[in-house]
Backbone as JSON, one array per atom type, in Angstrom:
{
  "sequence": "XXXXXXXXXXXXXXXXXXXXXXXXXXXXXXXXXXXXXXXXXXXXXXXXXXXXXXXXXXXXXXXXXXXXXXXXXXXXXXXXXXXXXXXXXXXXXXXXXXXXXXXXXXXXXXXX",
  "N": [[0.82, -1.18, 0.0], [2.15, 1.42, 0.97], [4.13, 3.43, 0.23], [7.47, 4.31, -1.59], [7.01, 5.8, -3.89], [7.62, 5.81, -7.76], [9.19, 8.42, -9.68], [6.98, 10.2, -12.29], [7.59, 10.51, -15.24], [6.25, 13.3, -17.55], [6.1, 15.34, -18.66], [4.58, 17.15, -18.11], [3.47, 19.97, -15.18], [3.34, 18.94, -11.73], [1.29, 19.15, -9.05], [2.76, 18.69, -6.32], [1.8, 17.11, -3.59], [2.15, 16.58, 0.14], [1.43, 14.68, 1.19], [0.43, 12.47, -0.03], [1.37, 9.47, 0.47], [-0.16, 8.95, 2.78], [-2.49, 9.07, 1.52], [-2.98, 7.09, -0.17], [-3.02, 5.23, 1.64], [-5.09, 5.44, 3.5], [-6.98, 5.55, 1.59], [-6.78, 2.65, 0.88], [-7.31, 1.32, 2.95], [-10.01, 2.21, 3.22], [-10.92, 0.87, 1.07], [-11.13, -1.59, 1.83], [-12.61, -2.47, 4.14], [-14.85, -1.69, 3.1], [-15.19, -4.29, 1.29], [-14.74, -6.19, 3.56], [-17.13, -5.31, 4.6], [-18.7, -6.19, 2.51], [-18.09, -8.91, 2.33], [-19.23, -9.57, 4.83], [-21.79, -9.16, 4.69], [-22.43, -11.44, 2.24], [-21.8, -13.75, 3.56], [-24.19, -14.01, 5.19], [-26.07, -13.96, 3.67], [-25.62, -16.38, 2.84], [-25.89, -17.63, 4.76], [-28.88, -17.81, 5.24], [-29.64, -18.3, 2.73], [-28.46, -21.47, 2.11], [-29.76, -23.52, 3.98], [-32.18, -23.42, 2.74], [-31.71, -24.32, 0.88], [-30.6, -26.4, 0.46], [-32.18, -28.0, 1.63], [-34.34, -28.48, -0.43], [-35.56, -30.98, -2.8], [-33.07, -33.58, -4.65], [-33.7, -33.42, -7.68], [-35.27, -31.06, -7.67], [-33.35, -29.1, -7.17], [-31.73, -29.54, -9.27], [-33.4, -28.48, -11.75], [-33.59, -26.26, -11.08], [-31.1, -25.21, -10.9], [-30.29, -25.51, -13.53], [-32.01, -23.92, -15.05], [-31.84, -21.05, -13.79], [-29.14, -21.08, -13.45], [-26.17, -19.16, -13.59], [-24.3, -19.15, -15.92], [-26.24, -19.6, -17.77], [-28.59, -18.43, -20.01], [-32.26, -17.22, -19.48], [-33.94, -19.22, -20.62], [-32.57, -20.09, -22.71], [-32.63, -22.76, -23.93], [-32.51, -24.53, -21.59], [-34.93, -25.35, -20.83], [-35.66, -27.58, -22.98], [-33.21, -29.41, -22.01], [-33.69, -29.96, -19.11], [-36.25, -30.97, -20.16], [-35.37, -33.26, -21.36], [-33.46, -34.92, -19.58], [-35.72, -35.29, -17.6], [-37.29, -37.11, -18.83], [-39.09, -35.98, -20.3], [-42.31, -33.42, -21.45], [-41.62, -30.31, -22.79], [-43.12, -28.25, -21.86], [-43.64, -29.41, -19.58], [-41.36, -29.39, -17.96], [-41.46, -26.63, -17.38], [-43.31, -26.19, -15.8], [-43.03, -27.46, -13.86], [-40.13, -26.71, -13.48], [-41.58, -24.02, -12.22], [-42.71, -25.02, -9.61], [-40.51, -26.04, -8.52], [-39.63, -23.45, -7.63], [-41.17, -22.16, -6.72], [-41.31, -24.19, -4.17], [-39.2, -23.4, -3.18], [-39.22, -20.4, -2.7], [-41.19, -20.31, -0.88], [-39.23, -22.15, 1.39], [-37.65, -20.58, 1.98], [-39.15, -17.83, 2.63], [-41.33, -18.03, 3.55], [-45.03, -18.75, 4.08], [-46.37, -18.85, 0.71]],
  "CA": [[0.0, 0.0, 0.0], [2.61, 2.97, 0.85], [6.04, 3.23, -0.4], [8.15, 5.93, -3.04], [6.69, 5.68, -6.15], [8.65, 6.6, -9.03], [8.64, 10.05, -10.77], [6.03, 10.41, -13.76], [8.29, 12.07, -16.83], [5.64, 12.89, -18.35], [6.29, 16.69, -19.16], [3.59, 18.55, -17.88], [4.03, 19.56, -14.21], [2.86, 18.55, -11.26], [1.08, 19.63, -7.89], [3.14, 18.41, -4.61], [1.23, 16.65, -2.18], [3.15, 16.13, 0.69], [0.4, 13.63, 1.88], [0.17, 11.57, -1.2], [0.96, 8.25, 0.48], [-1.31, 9.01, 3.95], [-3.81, 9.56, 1.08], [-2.97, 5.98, -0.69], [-3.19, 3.98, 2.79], [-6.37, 5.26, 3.84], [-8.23, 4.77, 0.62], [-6.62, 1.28, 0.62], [-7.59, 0.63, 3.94], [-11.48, 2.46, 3.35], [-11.4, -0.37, 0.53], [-10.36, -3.09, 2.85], [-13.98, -1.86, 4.68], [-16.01, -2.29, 1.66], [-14.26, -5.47, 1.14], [-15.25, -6.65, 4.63], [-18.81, -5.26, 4.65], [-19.72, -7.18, 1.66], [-17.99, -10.43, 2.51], [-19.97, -10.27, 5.98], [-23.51, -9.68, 3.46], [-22.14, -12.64, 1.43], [-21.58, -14.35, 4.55], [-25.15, -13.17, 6.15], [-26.96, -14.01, 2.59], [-25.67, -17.8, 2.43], [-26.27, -18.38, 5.94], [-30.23, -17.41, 5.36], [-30.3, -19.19, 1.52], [-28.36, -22.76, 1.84], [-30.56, -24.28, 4.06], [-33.28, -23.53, 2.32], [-31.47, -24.66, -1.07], [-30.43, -28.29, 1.12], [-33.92, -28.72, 1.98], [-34.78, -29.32, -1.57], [-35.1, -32.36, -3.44], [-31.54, -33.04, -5.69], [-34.48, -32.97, -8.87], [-35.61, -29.29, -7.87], [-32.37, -28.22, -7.38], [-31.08, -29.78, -10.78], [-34.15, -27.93, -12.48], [-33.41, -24.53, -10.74], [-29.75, -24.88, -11.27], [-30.67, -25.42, -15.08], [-32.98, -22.77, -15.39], [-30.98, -20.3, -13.13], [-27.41, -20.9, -13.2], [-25.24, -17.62, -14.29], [-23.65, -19.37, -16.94], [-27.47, -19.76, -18.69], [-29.77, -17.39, -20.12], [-33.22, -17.82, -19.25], [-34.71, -19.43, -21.99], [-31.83, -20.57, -23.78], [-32.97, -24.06, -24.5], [-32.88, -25.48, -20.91], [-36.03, -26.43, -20.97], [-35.12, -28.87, -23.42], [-32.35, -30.02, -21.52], [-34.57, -30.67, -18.15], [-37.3, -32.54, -20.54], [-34.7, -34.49, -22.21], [-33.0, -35.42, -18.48], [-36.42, -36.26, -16.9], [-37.98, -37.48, -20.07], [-40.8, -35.34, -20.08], [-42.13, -32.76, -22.52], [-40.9, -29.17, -22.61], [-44.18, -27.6, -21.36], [-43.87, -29.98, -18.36], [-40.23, -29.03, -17.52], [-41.23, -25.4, -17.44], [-44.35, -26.66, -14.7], [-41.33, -28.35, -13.12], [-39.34, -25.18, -12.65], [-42.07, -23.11, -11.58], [-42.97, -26.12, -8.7], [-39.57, -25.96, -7.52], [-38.94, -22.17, -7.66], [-42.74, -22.2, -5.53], [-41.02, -24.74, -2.89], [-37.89, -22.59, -2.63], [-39.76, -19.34, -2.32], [-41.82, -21.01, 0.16], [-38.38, -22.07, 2.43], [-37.41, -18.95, 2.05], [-39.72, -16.53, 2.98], [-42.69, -18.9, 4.52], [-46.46, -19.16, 3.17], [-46.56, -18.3, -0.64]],
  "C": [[0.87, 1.25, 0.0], [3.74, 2.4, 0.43], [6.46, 4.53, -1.33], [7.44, 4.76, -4.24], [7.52, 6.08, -6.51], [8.31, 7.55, -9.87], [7.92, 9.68, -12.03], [6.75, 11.04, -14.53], [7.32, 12.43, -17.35], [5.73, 14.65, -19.24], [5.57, 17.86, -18.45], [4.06, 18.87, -16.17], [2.98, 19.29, -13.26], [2.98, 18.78, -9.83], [1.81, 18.77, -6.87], [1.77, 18.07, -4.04], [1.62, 15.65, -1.25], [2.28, 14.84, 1.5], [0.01, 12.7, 0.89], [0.23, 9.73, -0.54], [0.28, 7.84, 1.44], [-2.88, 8.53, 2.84], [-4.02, 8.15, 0.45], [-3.45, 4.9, 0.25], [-4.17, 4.25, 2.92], [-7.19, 4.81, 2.59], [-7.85, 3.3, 0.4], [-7.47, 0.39, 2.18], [-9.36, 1.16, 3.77], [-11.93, 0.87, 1.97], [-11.56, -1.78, 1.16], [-11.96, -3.3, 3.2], [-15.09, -2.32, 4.09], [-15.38, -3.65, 1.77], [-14.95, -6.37, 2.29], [-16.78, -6.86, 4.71], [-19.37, -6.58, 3.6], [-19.5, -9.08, 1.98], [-19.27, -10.76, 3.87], [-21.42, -10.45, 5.43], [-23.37, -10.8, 2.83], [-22.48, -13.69, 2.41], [-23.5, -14.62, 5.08], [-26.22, -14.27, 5.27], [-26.71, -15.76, 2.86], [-25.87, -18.62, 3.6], [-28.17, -18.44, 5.96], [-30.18, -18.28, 3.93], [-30.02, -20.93, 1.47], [-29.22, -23.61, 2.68], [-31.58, -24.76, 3.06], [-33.08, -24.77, 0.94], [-31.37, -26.31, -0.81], [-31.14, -28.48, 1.37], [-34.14, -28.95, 0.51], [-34.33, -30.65, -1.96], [-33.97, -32.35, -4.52], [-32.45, -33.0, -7.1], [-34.64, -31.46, -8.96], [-34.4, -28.84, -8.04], [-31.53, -28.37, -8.6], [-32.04, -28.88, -11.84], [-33.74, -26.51, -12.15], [-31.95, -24.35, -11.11], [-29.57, -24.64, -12.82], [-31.6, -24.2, -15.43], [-31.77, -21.54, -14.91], [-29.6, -19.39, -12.93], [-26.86, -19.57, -14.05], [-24.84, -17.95, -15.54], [-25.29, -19.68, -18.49], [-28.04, -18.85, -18.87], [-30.97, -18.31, -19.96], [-33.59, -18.42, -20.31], [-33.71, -20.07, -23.43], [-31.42, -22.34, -23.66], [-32.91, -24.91, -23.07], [-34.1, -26.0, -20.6], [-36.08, -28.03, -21.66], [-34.22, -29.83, -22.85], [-33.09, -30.62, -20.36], [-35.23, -31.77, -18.98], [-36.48, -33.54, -20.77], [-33.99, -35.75, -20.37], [-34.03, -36.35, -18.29], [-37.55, -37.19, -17.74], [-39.59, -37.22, -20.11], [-41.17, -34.25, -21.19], [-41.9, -31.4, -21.84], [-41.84, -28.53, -21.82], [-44.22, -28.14, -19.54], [-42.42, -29.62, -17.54], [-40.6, -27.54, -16.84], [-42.29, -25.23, -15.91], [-43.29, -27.35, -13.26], [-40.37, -27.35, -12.72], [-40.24, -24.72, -11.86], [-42.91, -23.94, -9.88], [-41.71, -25.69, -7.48], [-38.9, -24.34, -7.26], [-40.36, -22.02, -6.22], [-41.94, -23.07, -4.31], [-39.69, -23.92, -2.23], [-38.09, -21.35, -1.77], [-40.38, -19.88, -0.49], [-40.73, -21.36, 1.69], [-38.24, -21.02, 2.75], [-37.9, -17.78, 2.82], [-41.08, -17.2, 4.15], [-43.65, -19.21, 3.7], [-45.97, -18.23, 1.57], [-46.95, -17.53, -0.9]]
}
């Protein structure tokens, strides 16, 4: 975080500030802060969602992970992929998400 930097050549000149690396540590350390805060929300968030997510059956959570997952767009053909898994038709996959997104909600939050 602090230390000598090395002169900028760069031509033009340049304001002195004899507080330049006071000014580097604290904003490294106000990041640190942020940094913290969110891990303890991260922290906060997965202590309140994995139950819920380990209470499901490993089917719902293979349908929600397929529907869901970051690496998927909605709608970009997992449906097909569920029907084809549970050998069902596409319309029934999509009845099949919205089942297990309803039992999740449901851990989650309580009555529907």
């Amino acid at each position: 975080m602090g230390g000598v930097s090395s002169p900028q050549s760069d031509g033009m000149p340049h304001a002195h500030n004899p507080h330049a690396v006071e000014d580097r540590m604290i904003k490294g350390i106000e990041e640190i802060d942020i940094l913290r805060e969110r891990y303890r929300q991260v922290v906060e968030y997965m202590e309140w969602f994995l139950p819920a997510w380990e209470e499901l059956s490993e089917d719902d959570r293979y349908v929600l992970d397929a529907f869901y997952n970051e690496d998927n767009e909605y709608g970009s053909g997992m449906a097909d992929d569920v029907a084809d898994y549970f050998g069902i038709e596409r319309a029934s996959a999509y009845r099949r998400k919205n089942r297990a997104l309803a039992k999740l909600t449901t851990l989650l939050f309580g009555k529907p």
